[in-house]
Biopython code that builds the backbone (N, CA, C, O; Angstrom):
import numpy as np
from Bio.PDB.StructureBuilder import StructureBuilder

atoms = [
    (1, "UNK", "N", (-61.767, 31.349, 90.127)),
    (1, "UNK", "CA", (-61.615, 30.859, 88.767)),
    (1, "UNK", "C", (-60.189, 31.076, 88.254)),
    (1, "UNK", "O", (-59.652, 30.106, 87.718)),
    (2, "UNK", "N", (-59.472, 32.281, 88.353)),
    (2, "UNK", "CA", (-58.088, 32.505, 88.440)),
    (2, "UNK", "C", (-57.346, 31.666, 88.930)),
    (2, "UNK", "O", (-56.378, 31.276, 88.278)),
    (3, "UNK", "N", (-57.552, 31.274, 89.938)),
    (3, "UNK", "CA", (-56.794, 30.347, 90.760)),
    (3, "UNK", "C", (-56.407, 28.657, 90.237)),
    (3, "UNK", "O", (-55.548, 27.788, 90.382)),
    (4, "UNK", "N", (-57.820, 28.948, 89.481)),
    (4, "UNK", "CA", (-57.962, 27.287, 89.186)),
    (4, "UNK", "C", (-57.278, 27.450, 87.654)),
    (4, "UNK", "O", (-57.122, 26.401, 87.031)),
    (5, "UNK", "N", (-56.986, 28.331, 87.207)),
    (5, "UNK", "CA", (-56.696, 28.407, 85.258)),
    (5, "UNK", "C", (-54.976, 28.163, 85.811)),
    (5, "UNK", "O", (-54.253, 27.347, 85.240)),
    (6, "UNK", "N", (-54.556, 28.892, 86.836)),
    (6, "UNK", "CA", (-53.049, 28.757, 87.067)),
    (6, "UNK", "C", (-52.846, 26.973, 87.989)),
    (6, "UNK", "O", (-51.868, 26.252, 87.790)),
    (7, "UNK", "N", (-53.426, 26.789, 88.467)),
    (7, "UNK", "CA", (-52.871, 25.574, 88.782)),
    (7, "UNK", "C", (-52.914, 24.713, 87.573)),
    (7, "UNK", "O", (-52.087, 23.808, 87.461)),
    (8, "UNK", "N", (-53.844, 24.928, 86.627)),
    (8, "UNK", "CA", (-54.081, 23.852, 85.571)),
    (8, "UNK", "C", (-52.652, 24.375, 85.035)),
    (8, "UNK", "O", (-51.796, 23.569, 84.671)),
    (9, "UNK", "N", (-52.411, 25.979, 85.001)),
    (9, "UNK", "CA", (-51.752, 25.905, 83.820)),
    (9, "UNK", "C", (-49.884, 25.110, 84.570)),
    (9, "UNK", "O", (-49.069, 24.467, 83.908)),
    (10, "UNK", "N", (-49.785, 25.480, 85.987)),
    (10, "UNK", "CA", (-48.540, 25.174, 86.416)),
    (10, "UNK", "C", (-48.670, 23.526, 86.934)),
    (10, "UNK", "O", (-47.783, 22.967, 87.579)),
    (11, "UNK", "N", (-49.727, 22.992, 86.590)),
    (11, "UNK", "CA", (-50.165, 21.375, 86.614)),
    (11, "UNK", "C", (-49.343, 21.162, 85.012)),
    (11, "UNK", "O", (-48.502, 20.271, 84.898)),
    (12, "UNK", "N", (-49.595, 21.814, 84.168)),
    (12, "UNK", "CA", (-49.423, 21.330, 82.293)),
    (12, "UNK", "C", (-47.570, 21.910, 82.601)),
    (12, "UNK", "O", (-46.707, 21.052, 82.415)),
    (13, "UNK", "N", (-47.324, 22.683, 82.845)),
    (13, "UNK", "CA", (-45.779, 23.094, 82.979)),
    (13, "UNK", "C", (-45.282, 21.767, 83.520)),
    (13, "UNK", "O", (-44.628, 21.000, 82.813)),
    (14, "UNK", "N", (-45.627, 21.479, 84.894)),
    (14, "UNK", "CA", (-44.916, 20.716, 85.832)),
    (14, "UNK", "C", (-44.960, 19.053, 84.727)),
    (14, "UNK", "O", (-44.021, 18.399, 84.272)),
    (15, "UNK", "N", (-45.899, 18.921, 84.660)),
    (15, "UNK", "CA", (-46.042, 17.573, 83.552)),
    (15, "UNK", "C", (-45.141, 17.705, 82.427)),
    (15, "UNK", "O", (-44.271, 16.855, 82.240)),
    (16, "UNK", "N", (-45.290, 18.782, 81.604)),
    (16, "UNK", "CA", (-43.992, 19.390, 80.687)),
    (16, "UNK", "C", (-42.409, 18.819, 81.059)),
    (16, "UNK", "O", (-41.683, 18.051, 80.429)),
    (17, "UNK", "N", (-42.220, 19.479, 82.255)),
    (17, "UNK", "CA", (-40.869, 19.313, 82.841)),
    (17, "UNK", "C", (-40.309, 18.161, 83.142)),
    (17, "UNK", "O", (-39.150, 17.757, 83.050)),
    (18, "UNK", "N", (-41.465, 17.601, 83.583)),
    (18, "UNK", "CA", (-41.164, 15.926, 83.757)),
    (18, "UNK", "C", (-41.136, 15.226, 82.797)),
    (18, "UNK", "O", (-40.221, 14.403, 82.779)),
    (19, "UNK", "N", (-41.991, 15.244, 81.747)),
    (19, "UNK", "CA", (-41.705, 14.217, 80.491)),
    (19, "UNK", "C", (-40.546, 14.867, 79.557)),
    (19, "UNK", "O", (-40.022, 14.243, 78.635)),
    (20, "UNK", "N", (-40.257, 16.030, 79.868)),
    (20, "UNK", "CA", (-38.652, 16.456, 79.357)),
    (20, "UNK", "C", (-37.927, 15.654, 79.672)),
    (20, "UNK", "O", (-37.474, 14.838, 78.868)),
    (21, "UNK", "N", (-37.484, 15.682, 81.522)),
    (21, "UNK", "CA", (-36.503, 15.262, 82.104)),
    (21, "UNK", "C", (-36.373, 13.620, 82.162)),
    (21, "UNK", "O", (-35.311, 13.009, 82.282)),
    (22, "UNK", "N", (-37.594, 13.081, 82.058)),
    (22, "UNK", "CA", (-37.153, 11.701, 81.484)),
    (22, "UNK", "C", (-37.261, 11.488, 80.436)),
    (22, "UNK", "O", (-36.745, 10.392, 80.218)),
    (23, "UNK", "N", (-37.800, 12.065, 79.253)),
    (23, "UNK", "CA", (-37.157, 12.088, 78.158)),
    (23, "UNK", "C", (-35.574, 12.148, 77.854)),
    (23, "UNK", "O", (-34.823, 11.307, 77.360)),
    (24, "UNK", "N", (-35.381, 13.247, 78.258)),
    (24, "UNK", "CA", (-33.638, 13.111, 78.970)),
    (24, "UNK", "C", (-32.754, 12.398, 78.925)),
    (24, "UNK", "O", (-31.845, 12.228, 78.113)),
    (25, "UNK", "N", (-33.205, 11.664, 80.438)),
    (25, "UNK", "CA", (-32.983, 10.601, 81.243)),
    (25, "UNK", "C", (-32.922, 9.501, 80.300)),
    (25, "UNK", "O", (-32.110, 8.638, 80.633)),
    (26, "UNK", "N", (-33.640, 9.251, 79.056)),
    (26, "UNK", "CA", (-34.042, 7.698, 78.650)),
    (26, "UNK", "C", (-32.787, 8.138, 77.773)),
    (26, "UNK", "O", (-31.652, 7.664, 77.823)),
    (27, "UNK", "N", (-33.190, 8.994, 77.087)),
    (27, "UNK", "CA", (-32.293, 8.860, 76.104)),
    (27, "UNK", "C", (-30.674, 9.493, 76.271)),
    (27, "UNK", "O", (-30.141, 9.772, 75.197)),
    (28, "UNK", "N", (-29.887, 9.730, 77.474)),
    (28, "UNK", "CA", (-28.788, 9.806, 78.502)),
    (28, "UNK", "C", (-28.852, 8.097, 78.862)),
    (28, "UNK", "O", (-28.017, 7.644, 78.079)),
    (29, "UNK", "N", (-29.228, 7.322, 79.383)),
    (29, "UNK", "CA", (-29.548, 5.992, 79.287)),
    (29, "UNK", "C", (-28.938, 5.151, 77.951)),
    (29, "UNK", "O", (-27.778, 4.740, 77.991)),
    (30, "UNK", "N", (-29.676, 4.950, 76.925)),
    (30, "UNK", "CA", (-29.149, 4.986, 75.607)),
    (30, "UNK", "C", (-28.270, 5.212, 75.120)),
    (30, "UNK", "O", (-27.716, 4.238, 74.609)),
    (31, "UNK", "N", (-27.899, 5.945, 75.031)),
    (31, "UNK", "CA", (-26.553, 6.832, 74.264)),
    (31, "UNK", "C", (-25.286, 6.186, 75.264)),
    (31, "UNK", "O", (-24.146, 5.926, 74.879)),
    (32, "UNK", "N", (-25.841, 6.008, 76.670)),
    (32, "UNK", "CA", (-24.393, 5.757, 77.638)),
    (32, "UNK", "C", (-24.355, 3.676, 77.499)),
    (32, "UNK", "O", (-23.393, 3.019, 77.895)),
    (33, "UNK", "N", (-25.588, 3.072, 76.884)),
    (33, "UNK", "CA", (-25.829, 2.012, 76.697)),
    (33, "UNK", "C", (-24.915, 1.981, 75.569)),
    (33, "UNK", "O", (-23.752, 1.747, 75.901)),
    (34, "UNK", "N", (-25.113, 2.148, 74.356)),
    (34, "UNK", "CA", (-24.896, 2.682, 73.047)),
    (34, "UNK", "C", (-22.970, 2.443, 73.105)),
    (34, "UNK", "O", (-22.322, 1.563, 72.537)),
    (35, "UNK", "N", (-22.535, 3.403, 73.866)),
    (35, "UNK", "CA", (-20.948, 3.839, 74.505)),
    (35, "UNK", "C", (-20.604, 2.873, 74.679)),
    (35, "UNK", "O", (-19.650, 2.491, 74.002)),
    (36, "UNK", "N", (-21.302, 1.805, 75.855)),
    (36, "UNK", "CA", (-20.765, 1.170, 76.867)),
    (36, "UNK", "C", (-20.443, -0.749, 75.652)),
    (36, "UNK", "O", (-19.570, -1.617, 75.622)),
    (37, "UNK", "N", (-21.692, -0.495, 74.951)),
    (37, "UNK", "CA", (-21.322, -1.704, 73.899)),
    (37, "UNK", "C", (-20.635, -1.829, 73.042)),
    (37, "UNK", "O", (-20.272, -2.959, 72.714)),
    (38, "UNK", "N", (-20.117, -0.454, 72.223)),
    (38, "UNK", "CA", (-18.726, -0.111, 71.804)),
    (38, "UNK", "C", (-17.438, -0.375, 72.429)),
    (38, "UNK", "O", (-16.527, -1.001, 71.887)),
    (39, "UNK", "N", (-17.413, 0.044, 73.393)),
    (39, "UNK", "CA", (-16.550, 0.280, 74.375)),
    (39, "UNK", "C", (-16.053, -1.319, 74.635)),
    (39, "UNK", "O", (-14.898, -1.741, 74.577)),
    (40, "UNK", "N", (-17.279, -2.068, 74.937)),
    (40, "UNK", "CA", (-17.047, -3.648, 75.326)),
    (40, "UNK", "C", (-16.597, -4.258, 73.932)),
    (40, "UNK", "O", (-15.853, -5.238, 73.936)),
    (41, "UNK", "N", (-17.076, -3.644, 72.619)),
    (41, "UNK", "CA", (-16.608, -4.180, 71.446)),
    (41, "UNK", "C", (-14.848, -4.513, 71.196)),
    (41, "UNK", "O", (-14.236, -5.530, 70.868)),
    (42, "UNK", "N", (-14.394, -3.002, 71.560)),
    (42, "UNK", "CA", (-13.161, -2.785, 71.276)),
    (42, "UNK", "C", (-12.542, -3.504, 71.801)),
    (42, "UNK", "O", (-11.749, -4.275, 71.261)),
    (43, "UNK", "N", (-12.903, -3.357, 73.691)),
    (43, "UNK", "CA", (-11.699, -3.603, 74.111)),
    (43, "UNK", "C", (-11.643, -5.365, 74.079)),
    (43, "UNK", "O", (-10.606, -5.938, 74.413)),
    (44, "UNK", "N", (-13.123, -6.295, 73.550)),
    (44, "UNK", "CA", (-12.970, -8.112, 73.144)),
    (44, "UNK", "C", (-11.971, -7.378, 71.691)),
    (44, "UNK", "O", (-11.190, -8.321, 71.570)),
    (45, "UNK", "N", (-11.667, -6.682, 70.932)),
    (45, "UNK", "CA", (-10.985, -6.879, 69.866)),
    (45, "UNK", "C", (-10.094, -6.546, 69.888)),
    (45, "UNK", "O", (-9.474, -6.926, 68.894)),
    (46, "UNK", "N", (-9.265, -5.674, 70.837)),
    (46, "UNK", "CA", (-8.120, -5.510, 71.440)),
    (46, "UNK", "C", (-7.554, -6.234, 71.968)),
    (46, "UNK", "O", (-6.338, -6.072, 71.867)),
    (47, "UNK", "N", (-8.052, -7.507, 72.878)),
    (47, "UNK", "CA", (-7.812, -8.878, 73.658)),
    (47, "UNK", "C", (-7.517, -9.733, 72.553)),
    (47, "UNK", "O", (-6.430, -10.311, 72.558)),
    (48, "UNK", "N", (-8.465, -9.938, 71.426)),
    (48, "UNK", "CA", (-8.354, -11.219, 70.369)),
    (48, "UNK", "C", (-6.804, -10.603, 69.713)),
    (48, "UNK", "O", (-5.736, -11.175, 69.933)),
    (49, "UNK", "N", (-6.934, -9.328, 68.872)),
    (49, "UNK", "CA", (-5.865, -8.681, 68.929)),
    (49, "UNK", "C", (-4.447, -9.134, 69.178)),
    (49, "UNK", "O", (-3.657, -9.691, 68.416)),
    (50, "UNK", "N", (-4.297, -8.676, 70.697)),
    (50, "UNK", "CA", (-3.167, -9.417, 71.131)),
    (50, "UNK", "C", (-2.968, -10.579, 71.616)),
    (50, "UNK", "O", (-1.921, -10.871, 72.195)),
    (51, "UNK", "N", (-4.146, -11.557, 71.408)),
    (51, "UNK", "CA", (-3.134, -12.712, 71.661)),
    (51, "UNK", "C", (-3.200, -13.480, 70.516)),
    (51, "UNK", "O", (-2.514, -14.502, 70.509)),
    (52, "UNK", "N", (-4.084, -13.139, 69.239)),
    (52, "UNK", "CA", (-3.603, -13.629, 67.788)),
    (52, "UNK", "C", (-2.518, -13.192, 67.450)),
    (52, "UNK", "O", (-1.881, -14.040, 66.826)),
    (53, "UNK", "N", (-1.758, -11.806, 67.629)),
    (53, "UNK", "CA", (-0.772, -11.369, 67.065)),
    (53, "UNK", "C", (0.341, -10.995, 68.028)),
    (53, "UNK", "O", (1.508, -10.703, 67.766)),
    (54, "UNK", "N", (-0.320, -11.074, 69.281)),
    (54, "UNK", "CA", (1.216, -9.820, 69.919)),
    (54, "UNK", "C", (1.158, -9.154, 70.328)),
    (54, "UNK", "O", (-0.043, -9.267, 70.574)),
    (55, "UNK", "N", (1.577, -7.757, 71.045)),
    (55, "UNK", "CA", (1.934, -6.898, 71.548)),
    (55, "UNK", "C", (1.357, -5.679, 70.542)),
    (55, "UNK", "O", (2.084, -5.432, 69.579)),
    (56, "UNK", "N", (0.492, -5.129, 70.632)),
    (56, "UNK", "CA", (-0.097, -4.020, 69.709)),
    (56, "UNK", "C", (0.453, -2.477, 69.497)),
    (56, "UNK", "O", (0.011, -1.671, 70.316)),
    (57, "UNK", "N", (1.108, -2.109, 68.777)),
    (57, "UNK", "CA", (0.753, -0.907, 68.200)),
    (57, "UNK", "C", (0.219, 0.186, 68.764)),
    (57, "UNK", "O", (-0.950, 0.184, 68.378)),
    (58, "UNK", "N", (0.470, 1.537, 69.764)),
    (58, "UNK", "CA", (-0.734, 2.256, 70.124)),
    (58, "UNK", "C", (-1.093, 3.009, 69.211)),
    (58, "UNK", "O", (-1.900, 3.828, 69.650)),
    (59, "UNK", "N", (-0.768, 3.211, 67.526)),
    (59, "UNK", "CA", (-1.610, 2.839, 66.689)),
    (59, "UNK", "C", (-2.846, 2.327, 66.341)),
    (59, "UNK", "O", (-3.864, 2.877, 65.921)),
    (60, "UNK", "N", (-2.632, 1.411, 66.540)),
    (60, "UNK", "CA", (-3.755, -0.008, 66.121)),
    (60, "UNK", "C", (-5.025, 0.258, 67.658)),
    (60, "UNK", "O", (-6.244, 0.354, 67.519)),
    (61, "UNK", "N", (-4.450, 0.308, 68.684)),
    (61, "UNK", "CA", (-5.115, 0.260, 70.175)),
    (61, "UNK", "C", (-6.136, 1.998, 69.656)),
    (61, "UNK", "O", (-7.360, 1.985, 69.786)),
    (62, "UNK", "N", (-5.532, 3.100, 69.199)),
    (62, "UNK", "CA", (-6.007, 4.057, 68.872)),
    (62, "UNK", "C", (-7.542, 3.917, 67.796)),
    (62, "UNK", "O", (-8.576, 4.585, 67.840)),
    (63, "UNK", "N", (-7.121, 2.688, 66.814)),
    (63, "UNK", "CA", (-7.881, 2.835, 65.949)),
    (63, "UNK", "C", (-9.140, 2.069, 66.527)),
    (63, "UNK", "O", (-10.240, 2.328, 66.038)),
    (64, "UNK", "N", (-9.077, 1.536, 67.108)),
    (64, "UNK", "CA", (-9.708, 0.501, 67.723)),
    (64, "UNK", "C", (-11.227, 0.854, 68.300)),
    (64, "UNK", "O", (-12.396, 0.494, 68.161)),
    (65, "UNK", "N", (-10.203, 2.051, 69.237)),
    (65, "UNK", "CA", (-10.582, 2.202, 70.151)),
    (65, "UNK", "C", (-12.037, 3.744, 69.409)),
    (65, "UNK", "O", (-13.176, 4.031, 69.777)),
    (66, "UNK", "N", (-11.231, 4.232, 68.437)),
    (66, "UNK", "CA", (-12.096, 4.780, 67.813)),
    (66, "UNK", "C", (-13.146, 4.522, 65.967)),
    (66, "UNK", "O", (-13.747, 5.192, 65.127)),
    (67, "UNK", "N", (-12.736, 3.046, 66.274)),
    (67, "UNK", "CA", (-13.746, 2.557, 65.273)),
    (67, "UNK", "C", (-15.472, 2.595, 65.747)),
    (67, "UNK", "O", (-15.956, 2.542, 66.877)),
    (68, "UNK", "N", (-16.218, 2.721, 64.259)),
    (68, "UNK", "CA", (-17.725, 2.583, 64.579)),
    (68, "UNK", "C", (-17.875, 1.677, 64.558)),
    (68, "UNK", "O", (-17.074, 0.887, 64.059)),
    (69, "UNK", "N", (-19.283, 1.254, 65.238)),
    (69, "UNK", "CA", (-19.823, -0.073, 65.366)),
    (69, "UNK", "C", (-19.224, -1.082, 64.186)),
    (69, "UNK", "O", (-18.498, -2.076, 64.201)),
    (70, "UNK", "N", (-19.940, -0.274, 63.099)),
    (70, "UNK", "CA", (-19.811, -1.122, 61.512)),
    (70, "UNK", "C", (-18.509, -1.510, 61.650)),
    (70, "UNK", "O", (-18.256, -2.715, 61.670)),
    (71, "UNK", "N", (-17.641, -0.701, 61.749)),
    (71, "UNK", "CA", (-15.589, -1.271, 61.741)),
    (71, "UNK", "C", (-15.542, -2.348, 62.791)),
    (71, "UNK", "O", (-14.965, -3.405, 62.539)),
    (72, "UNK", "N", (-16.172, -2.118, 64.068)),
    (72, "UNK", "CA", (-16.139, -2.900, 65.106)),
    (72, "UNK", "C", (-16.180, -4.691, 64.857)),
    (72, "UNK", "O", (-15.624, -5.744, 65.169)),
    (73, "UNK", "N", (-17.241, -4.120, 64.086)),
    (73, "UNK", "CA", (-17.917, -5.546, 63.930)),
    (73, "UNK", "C", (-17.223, -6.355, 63.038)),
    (73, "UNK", "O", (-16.797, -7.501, 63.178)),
    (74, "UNK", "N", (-17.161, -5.362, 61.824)),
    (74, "UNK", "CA", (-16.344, -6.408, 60.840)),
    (74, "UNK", "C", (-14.678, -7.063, 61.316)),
    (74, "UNK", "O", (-14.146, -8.161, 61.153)),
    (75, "UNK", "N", (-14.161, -5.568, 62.066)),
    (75, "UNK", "CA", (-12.901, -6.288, 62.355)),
    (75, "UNK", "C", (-12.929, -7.759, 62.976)),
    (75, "UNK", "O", (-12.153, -8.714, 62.950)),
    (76, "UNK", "N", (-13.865, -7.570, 63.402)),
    (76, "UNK", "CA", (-13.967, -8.909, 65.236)),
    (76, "UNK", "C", (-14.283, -10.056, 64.038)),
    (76, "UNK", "O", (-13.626, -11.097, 64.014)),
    (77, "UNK", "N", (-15.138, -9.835, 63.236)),
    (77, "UNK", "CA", (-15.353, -11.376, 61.972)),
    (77, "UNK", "C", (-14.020, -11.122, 61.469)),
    (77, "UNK", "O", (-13.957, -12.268, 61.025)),
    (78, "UNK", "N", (-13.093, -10.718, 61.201)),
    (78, "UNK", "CA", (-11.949, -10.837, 60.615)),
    (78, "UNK", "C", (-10.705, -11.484, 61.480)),
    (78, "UNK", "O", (-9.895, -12.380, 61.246)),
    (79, "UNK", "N", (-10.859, -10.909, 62.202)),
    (79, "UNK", "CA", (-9.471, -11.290, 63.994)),
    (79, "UNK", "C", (-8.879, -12.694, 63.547)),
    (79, "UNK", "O", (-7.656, -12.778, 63.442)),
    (80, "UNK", "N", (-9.716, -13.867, 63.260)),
    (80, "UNK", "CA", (-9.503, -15.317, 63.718)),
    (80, "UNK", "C", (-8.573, -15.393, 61.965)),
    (80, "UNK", "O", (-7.383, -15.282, 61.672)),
    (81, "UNK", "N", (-9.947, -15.656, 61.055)),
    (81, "UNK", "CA", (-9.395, -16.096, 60.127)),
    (81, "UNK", "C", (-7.968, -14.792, 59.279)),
    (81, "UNK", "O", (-7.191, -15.064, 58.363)),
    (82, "UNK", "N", (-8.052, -13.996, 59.733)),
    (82, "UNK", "CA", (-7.118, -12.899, 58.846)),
    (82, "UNK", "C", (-5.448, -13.385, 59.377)),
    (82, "UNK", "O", (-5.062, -13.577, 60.530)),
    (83, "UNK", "N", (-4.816, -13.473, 58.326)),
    (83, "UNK", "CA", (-3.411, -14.590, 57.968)),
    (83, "UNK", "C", (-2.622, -13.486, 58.851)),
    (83, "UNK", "O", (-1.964, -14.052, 59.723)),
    (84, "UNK", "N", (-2.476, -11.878, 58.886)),
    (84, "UNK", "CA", (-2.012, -10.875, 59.475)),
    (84, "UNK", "C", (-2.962, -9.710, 59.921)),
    (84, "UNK", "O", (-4.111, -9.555, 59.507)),
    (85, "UNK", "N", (-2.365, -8.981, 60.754)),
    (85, "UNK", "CA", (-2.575, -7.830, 61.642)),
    (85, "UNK", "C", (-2.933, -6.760, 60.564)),
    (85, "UNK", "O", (-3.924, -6.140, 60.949)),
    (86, "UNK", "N", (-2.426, -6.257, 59.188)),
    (86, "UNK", "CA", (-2.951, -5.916, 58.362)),
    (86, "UNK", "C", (-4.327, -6.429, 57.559)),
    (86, "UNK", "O", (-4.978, -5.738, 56.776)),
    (87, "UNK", "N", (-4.579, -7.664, 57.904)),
    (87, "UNK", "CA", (-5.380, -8.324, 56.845)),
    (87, "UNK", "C", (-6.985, -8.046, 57.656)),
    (87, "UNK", "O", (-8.022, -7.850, 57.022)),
    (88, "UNK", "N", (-6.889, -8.084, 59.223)),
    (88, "UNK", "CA", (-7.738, -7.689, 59.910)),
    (88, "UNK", "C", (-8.501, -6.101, 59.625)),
    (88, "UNK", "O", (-9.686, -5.989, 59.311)),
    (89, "UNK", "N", (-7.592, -4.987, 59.801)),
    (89, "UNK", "CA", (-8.080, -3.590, 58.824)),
    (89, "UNK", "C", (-7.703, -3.587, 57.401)),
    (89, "UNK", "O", (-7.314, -2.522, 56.923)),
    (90, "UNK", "N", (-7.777, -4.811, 56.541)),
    (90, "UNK", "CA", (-7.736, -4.285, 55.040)),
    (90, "UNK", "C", (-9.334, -3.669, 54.694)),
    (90, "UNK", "O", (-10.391, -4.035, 55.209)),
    (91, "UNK", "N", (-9.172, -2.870, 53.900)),
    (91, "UNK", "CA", (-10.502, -2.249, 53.165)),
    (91, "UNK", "C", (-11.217, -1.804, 54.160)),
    (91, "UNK", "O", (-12.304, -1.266, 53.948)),
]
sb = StructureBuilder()
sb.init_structure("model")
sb.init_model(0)
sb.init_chain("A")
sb.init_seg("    ")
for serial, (resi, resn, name, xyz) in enumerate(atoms, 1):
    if name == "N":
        sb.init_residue(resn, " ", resi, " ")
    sb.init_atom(name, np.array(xyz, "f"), 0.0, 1.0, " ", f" {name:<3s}", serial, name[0])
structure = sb.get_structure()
């Protein structure tokens, strides 16, 4: 009867450990998903960037590169129609 209370109980551990570790896993997944669409954000707005305007700033390549999504996004609707390189990060 001992025998059988510890396998149940190192059966409920081992199940434990596993829905940790892909718990984990999913959300290590995510977060590197998350990165990787930022990451692809910047560097299409770094490209529009320089060839609407020029030769960039590692300034500007800095900010870019550490804008949030929300900045991301709005800059990239701004890129085309904005008259200057300022007008793209106004406000």
């Amino acid at each position: 009867m001992a025998f059988a209370k510890n396998l149940n109980r190192t059966e409920t551990l081992m199940s434990t450990a596993q829905r940790l570790r892909l718990e984990g896993h999913q959300q290590g997944l995510t977060q590197g998903l998350n990165q990787g669409l930022s990451q692809g954000r910047a560097e299409a707005l770094l490209r529009l960037l320089a060839q609407r305007f020029g030769a960039l700033q590692p300034a500007i390549t800095r900010q870019v590169m550490a804008g949030s999504n929300d900045e991301l996004d709005r800059w990239l609707d701004r890129v085309l129609a904005a008259p200057t390189l300022a007008d793209v990060f106004a406000g």
